[in-house]
N, C-alpha and C positions, 0 to 999 in steps of 0.2 A: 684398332688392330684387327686383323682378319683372321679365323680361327687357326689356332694352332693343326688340328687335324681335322680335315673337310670332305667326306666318304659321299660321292653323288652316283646314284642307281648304280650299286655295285653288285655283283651278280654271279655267283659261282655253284656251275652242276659239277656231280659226279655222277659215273653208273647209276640208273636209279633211283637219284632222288638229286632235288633241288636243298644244296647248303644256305646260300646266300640270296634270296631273293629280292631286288629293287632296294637295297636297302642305303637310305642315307639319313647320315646326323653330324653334327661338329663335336669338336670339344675345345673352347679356348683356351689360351694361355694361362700358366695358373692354376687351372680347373681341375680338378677330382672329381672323374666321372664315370659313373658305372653303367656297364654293359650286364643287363642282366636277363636269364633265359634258361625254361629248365634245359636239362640235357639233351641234346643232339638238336638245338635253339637255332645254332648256327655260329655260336660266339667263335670256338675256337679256330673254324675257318676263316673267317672274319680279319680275325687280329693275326692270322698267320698273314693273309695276302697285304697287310699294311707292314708288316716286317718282311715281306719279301718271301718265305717261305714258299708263296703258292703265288700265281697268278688269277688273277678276275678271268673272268669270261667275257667281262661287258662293265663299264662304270668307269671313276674317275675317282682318284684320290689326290688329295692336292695337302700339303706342307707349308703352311703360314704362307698362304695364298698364292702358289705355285704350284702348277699340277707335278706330280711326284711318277716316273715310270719306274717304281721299284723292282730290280730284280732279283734281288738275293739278299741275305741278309746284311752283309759288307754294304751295299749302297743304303741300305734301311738307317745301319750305324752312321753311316758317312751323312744322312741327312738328319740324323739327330734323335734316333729311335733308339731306346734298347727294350728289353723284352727280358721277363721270367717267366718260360713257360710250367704249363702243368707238369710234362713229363718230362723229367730230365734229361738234360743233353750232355751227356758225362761219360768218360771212358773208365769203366772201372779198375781196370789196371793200374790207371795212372793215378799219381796225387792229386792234393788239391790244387796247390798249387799250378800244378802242370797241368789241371785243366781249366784255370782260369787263364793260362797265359793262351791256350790252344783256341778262346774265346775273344783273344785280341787280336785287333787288325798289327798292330806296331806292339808288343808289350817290351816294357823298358828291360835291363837287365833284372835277374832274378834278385837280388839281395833289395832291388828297388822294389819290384813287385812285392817282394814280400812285404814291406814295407807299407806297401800303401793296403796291401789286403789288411795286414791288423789293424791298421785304421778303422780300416772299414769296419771290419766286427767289431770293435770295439767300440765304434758309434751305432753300434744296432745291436749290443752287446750278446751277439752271438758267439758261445763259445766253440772252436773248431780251430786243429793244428792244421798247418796247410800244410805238412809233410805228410800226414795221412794217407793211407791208398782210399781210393774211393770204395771199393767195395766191401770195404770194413764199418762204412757209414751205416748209420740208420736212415731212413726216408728225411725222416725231421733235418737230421744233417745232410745231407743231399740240399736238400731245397734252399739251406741254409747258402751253399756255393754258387748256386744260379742267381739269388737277390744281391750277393757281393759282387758278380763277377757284372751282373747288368750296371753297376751302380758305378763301379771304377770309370765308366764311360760317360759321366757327367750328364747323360742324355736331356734332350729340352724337352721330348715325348717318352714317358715313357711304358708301357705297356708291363700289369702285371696281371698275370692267368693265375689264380687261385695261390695265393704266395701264401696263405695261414695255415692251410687246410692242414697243414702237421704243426706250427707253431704253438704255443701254449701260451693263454693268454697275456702273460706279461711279455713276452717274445713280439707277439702281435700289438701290442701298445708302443712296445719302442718301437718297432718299425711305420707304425701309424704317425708316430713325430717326425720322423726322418720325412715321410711322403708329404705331412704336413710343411716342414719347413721346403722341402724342396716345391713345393706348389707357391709358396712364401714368396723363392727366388723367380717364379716365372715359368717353373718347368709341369707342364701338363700330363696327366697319368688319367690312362686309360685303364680302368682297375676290373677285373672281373672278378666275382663269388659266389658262394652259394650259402653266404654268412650273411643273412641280411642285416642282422644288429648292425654288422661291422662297417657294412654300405649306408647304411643310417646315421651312423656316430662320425664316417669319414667324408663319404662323398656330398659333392653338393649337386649335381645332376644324375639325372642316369635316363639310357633308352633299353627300351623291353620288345626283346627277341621272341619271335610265336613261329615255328614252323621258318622261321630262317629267313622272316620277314617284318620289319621295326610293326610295333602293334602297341607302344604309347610310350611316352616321355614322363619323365618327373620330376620331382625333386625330394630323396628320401628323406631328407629331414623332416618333411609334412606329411609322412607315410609311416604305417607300420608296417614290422613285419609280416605280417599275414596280410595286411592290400598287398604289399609287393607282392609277394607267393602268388596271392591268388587272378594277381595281374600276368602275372610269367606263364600261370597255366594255364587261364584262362575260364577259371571255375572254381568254386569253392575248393578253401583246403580242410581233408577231412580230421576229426580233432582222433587222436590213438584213444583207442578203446582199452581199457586197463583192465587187468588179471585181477580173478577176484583172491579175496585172501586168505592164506591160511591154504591154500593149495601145493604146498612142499609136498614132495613125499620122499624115498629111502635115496640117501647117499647113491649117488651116480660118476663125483669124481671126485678123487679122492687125492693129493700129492702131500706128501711129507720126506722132510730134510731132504729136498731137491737140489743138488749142486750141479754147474754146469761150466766148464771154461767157456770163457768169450772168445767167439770169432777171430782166431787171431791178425794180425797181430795186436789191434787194440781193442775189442771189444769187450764188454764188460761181463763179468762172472756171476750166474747166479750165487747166492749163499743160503741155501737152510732155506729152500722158500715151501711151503706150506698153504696148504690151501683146499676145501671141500666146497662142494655144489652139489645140492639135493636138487632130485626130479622139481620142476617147476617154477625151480629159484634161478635168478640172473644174480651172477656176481661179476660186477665190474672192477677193473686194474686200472687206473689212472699214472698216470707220470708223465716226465720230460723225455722226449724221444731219446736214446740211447743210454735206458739206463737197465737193459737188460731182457726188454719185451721182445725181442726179437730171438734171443737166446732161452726162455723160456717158452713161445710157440713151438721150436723149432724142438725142444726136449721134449717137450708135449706131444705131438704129431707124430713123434718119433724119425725123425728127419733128422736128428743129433743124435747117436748112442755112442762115440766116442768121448769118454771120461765123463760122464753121466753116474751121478753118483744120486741116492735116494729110492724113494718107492713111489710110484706112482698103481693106482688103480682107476678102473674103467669098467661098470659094472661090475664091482666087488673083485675081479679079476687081477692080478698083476700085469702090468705091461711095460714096464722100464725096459727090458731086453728085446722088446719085440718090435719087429718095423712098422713101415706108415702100413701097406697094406693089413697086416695082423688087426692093427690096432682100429681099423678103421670097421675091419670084422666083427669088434667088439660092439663096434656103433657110437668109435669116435669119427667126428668131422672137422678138420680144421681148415682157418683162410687166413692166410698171411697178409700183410699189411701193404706188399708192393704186387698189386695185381699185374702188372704189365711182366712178364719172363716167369713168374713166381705163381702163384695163382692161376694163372691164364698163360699161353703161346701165342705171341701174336701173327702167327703164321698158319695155326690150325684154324681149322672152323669151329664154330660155335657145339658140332655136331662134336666132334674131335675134344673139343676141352672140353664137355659133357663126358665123354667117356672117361675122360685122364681119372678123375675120382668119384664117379660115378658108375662104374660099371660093377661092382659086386652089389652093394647097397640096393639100386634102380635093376637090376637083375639086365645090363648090358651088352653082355656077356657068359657064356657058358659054354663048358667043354671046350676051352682054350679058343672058338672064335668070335668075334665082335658080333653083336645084333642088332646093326645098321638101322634097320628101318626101327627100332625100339630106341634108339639114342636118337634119331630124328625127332620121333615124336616126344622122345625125355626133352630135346632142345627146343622144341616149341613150346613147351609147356612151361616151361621157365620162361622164356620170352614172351607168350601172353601172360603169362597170373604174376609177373612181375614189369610189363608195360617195357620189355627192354627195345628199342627202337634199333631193327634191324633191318636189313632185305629177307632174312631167314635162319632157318639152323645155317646153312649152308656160306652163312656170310665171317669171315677171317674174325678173330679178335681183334688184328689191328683197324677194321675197317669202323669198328665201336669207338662213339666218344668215351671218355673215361668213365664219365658218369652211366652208362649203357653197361661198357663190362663192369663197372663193380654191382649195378645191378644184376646183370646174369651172375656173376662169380656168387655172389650171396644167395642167389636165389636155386643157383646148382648142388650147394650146399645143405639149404634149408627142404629143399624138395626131397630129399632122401631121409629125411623125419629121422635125422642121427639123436640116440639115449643123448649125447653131450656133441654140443657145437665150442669152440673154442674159436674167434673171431676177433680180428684186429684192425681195426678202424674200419669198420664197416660202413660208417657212411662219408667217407675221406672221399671229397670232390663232386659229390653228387647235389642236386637241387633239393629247395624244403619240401617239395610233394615225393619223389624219391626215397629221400630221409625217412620221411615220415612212414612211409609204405616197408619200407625194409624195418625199421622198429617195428613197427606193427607186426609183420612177419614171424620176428623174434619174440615178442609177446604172444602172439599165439603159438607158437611152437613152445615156448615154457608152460602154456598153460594145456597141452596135449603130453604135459608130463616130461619134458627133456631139458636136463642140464645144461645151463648157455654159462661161457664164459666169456665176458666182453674186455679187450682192451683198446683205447680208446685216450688220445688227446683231449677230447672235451666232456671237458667235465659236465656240461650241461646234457648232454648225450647220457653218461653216465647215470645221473640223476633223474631224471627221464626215465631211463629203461631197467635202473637195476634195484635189488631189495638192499646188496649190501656194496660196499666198496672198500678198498686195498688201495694203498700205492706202495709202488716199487722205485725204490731209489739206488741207485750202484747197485742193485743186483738182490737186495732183499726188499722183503716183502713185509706191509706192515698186518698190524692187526684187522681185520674184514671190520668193519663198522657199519650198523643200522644206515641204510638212506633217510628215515624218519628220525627227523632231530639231529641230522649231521653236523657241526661248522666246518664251513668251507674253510675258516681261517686254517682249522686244524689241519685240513686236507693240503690245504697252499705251503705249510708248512710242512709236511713231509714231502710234497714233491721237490723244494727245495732241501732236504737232507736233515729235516731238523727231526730226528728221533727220540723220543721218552721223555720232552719236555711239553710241557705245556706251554699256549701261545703268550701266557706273561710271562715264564721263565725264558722260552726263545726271546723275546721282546728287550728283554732285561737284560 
């Protein structure tokens, strides 16, 4: 049989730089196969111009041995593609529902759609009402709507862009069956990540993206994670340099009996959450996306002070009534978890979203005018000592691959050397040399004495980077526990809700 997807010298410039250069590989029928490349690789142009999104410049893509002239996504579908991209394509006004039908070429009547979506999650056992408005969601549930709404479409190819990167790992195992069984029945997934375990455990091929140009072939099962990495970058990967110990020093943040309403109309309610970070120490929050982390950054930050109830301090200071500016005077920093509109504008330049929260801290500013050429060179200076792959300060947010801006967004942050960072999946979508460089970052800036508060999907991230850990479930928060000597069991077991019991009494 001739390969399912067949990419011959395919080739795509923008302004600037070359995305896609000469690049060709197959993927047969059947096949689980990873595209893997650190950021701005080339990948996500790539799999846009075979979904139709973009056009080539030059090359040949052909569909179970017919060359393919894709122009839009609708012919992509009609030839048997579906696609879960990295960033959402979702109206947040509308329900779920109503933005998975807005995703079908024909969708049936509504009481049938509905129908087949609880299928769906329920075979990926994702839980999510399709009545929901979208922008009630958390990211996790976001992502959740794009792998249902590609799947109703039976696709024979089907393209997934970074589908974990908020999933929690049991989420990510049933959906790893689903891909399996459908690779079972015939149908081919082009899979991309920056989770090599999971490219290891799932895929049986993969080609390696360098500069936007294939640069080797594999097969991850006869690979580790670190050859992979260090095939992607093209040079050793460096191992994190660890904080020595016993380097704590005084209380830096401080929160007690923090209540908070959820985002209405459904989001979830802090309760009584509680919580300290001395100078030096990283405290991690682990949980299942939407169980309340988005409504504690956002108390935090001071971005919520309607029905905010509790005390929070920030250098011994009180600041529950005080806004984001105030608080950031104190030498707090915060970075939300959906960098695209939230963290970053993808319309401003890199110089521009440097100043959004940088301009008191990095002194950007004074006597009420900008200072232009001082937020230039703040914006290069986070784009070299953090490696973000630009044209310059001067280049848009949207023009960054994802993994670029949450590089700059962390690195706009961590440059202003804030008493307390409060961070939310800081390494969501980025490559293992990236990752590893932003940890690193947050590691020396706790050991320059500043309070980091990390929340964070994985929990191996977590472990990694912090002395202690918490999970938050519906909205409270549990007891902070050593990283030395943790069980995971015990941790797995409160992120699924199970409180004050021990793992043989849960068990029992």
């Amino acid at each position: 049989m001739p390969p399912r997807l067949e990419l011959s010298h395919v080739t795509k410039s923008f302004p600037g730089v070359v995305a896609n250069d000469d690049v060709s590989f197959s993927v047969d029928p059947g096949r689980i196969h990873a595209l893997l490349g650190e950021n701005g690789a080339g990948k996500s142009t790539l799999v846009k111009i075979i979904y139709g999104v973009q056009s080539a410049d030059s090359g040949e893509v052909r569909i179970d041995g017919r060359a393919a002239a894709i122009r839009s996504p609708r012919e992509a579908r009609g030839a048997g593609i579906g696609m879960v991209f990295q960033h959402f394509c979702l109206f947040e006004a509308m329900t779920v529902l109503e933005n998975i039908a807005l995703g079908l070429d024909d969708p049936p009547p509504r009481r049938q759609l509905e129908a087949k979506v609880r299928e769906v999650m329920e075979t990926y056992g994702l839980v999510l009402d399709p009545h929901r408005e979208v922008h009630t969601l958390s990211v996790g549930e976001r992502q959740r709507i794009e792998i249902v709404r590609a799947l109703l479409g039976r696709p024979r190819l089907l393209i997934m862009d970074e589908p974990t990167s908020v999933l929690t790992p049991q989420e990510a195992e049933a959906l790893f069956g689903v891909l399996r069984q459908l690779g079972d029945e015939g149908c081919s997934i082009l899979y991309i990540s920056h989770k090599l375990a999971e490219i290891k455990a799932l895929c049986q091929s993969a080609t390696i993206l360098r500069g936007g140009r294939v640069v080797d072939t594999c097969d991850p099962r006869e690979e580790t994670a670190r050859t992979m990495a260090e095939r992607m970058i093209g040079g050793s990967l460096k191992q994190l340099s660890a904080r020595k110990a016993g380097t704590t020093g005084a209380e830096r943040l401080a929160i007690a009996n923090l209540s908070a309403p959820g985002e209405p109309p459904f989001g979830t309610s802090l309760r009584d959450v509680s919580l300290t970070v001395r100078g030096g120490e990283i405290l991690g929050i682990a949980g299942v996306a939407g169980n309340g982390q988005n409504e504690l950054l956002a108390a935090l930050s001071g971005e919520r002070l309607s029905g905010v109830a509790g005390e929070i301090r920030i250098e011994g200071q009180r600041a529950e009534r005080l806004g984001v500016s105030a608080r950031r005077r104190l030498g707090l920093a915060t970075l939300p978890e959906e960098r695209n509109g939230h963290a970053a504008v993808p319309a401003l330049s890199l110089t521009d979203n440097a100043i959004l929260s940088a301009r008191a801290r990095a002194k950007l500013s004074g006597s009420g005018l900008v200072r232009f050429g001082a937020a230039r060179r703040f914006a290069s200076s986070v784009i070299s000592a953090f490696g973000v792959k630009a044209t310059g300060p001067g280049a848009t947010a949207a023009s960054l691959s994802g993994g670029n801006l949450q590089k700059f967004v962390v690195g706009r942050e961590i440059a202003q050397e804030p008493a307390v960072l409060a961070v939310s999946q800081p390494t969501w979508g980025v490559d293992a040399g990236a990752a590893g460089q932003i940890r690193q970052a947050m590691l020396d800036l706790a050991s320059r004495g500043s309070a980091i508060l990390v929340v964070s999907q994985d929990l191996d991230e977590l472990l990694e980077l912090c002395d202690r850990i918490a999970v938050i479930n519906e909205g409270r928060l549990s007891e902070a526990m050593p990283v030395e000597g943790i069980s995971i069991e015990r941790v797995g077991l409160l992120m699924g809700g199970i409180h004050g019991e021990t793992p043989h009494e849960a068990a029992a």
